[in-house]
Steps between C-alpha positions, in 0.01 A plus 500: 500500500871492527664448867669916513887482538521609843355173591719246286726365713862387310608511170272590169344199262703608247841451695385132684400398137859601362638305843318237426621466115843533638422164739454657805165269608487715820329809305238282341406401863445852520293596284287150570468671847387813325211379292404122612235697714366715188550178289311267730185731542443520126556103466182482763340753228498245296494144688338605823637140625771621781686193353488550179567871543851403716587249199430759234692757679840251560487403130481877399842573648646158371415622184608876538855355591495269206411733255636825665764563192201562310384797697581805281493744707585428878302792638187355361530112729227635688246489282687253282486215873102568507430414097661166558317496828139550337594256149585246739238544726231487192692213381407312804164555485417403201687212522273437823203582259604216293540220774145637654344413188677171422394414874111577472517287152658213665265531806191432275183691581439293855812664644232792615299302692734410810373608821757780707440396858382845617354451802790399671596784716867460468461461122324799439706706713824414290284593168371825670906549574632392163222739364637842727818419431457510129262867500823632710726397222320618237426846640874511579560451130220740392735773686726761344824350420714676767189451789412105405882433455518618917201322558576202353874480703305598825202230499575242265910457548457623856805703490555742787592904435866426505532222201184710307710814538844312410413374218278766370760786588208721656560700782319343815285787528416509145454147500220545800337756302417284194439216672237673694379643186478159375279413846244767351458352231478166539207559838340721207543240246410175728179623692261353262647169647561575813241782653692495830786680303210827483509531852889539487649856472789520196 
């Protein structure tokens, strides 16, 4: 769902598109402020990988600048930013499909048989880590767009209420109220993992 107009903060799309035809470089750095929060949540849609989700989501707006004259109709960039987001993102990981294969082949059929060194406690921690880390970012991503796009500037880039609210040109309070929406979804969403989260009230 649309952010409502009360809660944009500067100019429309549609006039920081024309700016930025005109050469004004400024307005595009608007409008990456705008949407590199809605654009990064739907790259972790799609490569759950938080760095493969920030490379897919710098190459979308390298793109979008390159090929902005093609954008027909200027009111439409935000939907237009998230196509090139998700092409590039499934791009990615097929091309990630391709080398996993290639690998395994190489490997030979012994590759499966090397020993992880489990029961080292420091070892397994890291895996048990690496493991949390990952069913956070994927529930993120499994989020509405507007609630994992929040989520996804609050826990993964760590940004504090006044960059999140900057760039997203929300309203603090209105910013507080979806992110704790967000909260309720994601304890909801992430108890089957971690059964703590049910003693937590939303």
């Amino acid at each position: 769902m649309a952010a409502k107009r009360e809660d944009l903060a500067g100019p429309a799309d549609t006039e920081l598109v024309r700016r930025t035809l005109a050469g004004d470089r400024g307005s595009f750095e608007q409008l990456i402020r705008r949407y590199m929060g809605a654009v990064y949540a739907l790259a972790l849609r799609e490569a759950p990988r938080q760095s493969d989700a920030e490379d897919i989501a710098q190459e979308t707006f390298v793109k979008a600048y390159n090929r902005l004259a093609e954008l027909e109709d200027p009111a439409a960039f935000r939907g237009w930013v998230r196509r090139i987001a998700v092409n590039l993102a499934r791009d990615a990981g097929r091309r990630k499909s391709r080398r996993m294969e290639i690998s395994d082949h190489a490997a030979g059929p012994d590759s499966a048989n090397i020993d992880m060194p489990s029961d080292d406690p420091s070892i397994s921690h890291k895996f048990r880590m690496q493991e949390a880390r990952e069913q956070v970012i994927a529930a993120i991503a499994a989020l509405p767009e507007d609630y994992s796009q929040v989520a996804a500037m609050r826990y993964i880039e760590g940004l504090d209420y006044q960059e999140m609210a900057a760039r997203l040109g929300l309203r603090r309070e209105a910013l507080r109220k979806r992110l704790h929406r967000a909260n309720i979804m994601l304890r909801k969403n992430l108890r089957h993992a971690f059964p703590e989260l049910a003693e937590e009230q939303p």
